[in-house]
MDTraj code that builds the backbone (N, CA, C; nanometers):
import mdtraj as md
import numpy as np

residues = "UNK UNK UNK UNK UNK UNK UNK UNK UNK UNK UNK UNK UNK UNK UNK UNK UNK UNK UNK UNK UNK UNK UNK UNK UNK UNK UNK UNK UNK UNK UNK UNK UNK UNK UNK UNK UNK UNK UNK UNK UNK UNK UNK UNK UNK UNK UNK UNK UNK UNK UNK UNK UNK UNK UNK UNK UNK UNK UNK UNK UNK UNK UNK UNK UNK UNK UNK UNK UNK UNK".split()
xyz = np.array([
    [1.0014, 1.3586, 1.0033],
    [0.9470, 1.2552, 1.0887],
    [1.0316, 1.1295, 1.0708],
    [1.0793, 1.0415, 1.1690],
    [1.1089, 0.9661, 1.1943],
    [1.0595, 0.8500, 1.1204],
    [1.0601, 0.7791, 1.0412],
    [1.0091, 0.6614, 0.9474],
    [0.9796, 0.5387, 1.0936],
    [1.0459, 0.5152, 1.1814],
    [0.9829, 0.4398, 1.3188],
    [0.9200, 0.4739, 1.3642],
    [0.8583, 0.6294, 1.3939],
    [0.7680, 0.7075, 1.4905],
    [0.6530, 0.7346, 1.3670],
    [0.6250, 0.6528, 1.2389],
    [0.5187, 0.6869, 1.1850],
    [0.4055, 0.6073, 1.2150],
    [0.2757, 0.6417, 1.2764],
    [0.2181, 0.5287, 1.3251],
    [0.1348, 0.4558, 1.2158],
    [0.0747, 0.3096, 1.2265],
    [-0.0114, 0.2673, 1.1395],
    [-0.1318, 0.3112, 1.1165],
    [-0.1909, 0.4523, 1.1624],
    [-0.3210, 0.4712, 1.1252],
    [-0.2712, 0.6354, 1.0203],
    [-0.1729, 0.5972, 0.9960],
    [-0.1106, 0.7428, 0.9477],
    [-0.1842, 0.7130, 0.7951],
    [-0.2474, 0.8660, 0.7205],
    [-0.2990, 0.8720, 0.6014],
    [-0.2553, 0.9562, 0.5399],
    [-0.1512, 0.8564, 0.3991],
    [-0.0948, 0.9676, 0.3023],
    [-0.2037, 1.0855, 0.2559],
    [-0.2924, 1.0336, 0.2460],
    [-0.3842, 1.1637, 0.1343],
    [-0.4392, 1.2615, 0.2304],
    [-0.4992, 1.2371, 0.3448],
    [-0.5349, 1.3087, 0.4304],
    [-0.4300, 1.3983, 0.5636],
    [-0.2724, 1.3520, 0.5138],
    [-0.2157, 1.4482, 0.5454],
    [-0.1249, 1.4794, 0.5004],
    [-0.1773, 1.4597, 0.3809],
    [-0.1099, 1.5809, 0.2754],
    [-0.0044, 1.5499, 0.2108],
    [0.0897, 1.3926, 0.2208],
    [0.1663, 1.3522, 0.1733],
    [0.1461, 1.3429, 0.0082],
    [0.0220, 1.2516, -0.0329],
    [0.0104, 1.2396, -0.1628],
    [-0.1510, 1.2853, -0.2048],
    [-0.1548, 1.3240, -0.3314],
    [-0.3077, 1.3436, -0.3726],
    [-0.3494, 1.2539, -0.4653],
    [-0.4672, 1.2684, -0.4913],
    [-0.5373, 1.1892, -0.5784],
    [-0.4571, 1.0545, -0.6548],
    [-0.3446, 1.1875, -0.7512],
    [-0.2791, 1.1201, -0.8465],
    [-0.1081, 1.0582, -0.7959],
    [-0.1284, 1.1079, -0.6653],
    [-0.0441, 1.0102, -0.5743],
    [-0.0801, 0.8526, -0.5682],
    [-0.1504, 0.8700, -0.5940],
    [-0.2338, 0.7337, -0.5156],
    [-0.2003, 0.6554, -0.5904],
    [-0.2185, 0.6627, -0.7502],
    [-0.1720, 0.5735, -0.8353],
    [-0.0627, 0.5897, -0.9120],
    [0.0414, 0.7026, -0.8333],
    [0.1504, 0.6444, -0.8596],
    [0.2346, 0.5651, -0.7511],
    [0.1888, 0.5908, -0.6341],
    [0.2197, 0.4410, -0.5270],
    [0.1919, 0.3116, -0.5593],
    [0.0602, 0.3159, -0.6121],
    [0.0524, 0.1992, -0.6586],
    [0.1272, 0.0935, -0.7787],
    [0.1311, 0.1691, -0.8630],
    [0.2648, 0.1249, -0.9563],
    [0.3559, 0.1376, -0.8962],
    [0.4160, 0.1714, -0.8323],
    [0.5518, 0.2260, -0.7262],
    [0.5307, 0.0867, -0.6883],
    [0.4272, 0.0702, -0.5776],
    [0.4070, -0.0561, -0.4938],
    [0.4278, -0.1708, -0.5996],
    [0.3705, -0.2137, -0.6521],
    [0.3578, -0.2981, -0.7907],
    [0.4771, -0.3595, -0.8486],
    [0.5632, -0.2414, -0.8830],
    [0.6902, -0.2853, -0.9333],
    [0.8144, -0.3116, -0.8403],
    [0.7723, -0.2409, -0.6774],
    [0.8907, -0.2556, -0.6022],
    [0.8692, -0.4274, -0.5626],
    [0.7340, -0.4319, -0.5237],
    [0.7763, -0.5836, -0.4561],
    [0.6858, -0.7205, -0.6103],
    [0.6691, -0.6356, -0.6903],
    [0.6408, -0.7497, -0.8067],
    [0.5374, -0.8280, -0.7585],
    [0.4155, -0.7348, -0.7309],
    [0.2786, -0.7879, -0.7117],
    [0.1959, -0.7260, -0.8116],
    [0.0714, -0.7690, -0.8092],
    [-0.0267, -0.6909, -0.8757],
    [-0.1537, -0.6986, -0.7282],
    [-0.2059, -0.5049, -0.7353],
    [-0.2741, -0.5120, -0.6754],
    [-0.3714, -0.5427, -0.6777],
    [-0.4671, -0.6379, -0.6178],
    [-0.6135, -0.6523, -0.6639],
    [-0.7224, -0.5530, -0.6318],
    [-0.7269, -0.4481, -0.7130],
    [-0.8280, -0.3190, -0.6440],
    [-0.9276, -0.3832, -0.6115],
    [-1.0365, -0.4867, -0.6476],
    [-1.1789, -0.5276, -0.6230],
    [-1.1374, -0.5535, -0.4862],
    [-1.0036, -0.6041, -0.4042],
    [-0.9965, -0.6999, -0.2754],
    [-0.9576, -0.6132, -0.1734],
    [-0.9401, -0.4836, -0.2569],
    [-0.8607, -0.3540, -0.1482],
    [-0.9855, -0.2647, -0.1242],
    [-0.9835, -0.3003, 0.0382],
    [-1.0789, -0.1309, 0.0707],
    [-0.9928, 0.0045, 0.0530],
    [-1.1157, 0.0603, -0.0553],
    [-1.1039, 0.2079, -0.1085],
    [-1.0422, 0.3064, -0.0153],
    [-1.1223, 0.3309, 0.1411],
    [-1.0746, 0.3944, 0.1973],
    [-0.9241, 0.3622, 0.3051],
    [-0.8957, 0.2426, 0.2798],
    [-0.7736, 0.1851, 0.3788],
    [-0.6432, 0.2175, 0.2729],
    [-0.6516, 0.1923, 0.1646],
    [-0.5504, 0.2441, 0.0692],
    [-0.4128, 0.2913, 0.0927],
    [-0.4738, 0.4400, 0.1434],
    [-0.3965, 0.5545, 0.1456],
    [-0.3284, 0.5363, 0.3286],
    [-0.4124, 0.4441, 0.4050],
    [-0.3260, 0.3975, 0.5621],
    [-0.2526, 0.3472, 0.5702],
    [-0.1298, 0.3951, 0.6308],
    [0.0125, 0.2604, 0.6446],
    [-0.0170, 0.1553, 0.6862],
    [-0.1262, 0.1420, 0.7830],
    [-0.0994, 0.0112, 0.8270],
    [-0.1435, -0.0849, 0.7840],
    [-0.2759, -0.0755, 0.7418],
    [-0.3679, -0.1541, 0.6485],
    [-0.3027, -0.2009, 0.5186],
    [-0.2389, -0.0568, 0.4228],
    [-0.1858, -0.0594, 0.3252],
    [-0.0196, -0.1813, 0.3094],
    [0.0303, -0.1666, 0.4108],
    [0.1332, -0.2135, 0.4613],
    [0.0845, -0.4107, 0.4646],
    [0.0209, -0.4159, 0.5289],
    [-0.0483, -0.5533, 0.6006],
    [-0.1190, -0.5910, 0.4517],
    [-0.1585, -0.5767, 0.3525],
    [-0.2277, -0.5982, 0.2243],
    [-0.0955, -0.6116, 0.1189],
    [-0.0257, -0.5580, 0.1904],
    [0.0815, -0.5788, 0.0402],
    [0.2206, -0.6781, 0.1189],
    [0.1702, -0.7110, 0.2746],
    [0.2819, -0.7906, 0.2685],
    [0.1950, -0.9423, 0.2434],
    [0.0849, -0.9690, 0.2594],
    [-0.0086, -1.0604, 0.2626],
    [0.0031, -1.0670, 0.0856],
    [-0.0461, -1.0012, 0.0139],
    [0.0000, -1.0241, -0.1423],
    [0.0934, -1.0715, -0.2018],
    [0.2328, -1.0070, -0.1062],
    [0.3449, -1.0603, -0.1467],
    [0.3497, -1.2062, -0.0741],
    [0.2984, -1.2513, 0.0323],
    [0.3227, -1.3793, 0.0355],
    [0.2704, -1.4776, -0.0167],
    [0.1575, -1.4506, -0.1100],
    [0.0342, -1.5253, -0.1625],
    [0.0901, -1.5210, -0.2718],
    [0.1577, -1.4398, -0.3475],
    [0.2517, -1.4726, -0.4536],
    [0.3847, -1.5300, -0.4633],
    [0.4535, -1.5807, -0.3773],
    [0.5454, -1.6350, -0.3206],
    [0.5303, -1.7166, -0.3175],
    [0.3989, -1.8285, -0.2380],
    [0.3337, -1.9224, -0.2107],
    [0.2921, -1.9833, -0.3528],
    [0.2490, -1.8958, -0.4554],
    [0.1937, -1.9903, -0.5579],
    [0.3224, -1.9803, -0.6813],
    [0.4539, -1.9601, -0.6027],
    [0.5764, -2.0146, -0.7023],
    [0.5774, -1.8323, -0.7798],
    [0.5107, -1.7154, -0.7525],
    [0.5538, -1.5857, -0.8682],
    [0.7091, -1.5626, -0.8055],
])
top = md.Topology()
chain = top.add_chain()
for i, resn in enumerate(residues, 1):
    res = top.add_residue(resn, chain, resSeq=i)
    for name in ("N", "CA", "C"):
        top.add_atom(name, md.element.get_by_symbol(name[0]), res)
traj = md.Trajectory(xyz[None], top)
């Protein structure tokens, strides 16, 4: 698949890209690539694993850490 033709409602876990223990290794993945920390209490559970949501939460993190000088 085309990385442009992936749409934003696309779900790693529900199609089959990553499981369970995918999940948290994206997240450290995520974590260390753009040098955020995720706030699980601020992340919906089930949006997680959606590009687009997932995508839109971690560029919003990264700018809120940017913003306060990290």
């Amino acid at each position: 698949m085309d990385p442009n033709e992936v749409p934003d409602n696309f779900d790693f876990l529900l199609d089959g890209v990553i499981d369970s223990f995918g999940i948290l290794e994206m997240v450290s993945s995520i974590e260390d690539e753009f040098r955020i920390q995720l706030d699980m209490a601020t992340l919906d559970a089930e949006q997680i694993t959606i590009l687009g949501p997932l995508s839109l939460y971690v560029a919003e993190s990264a700018k809120a850490d940017l913003s306060a000088g990290g």
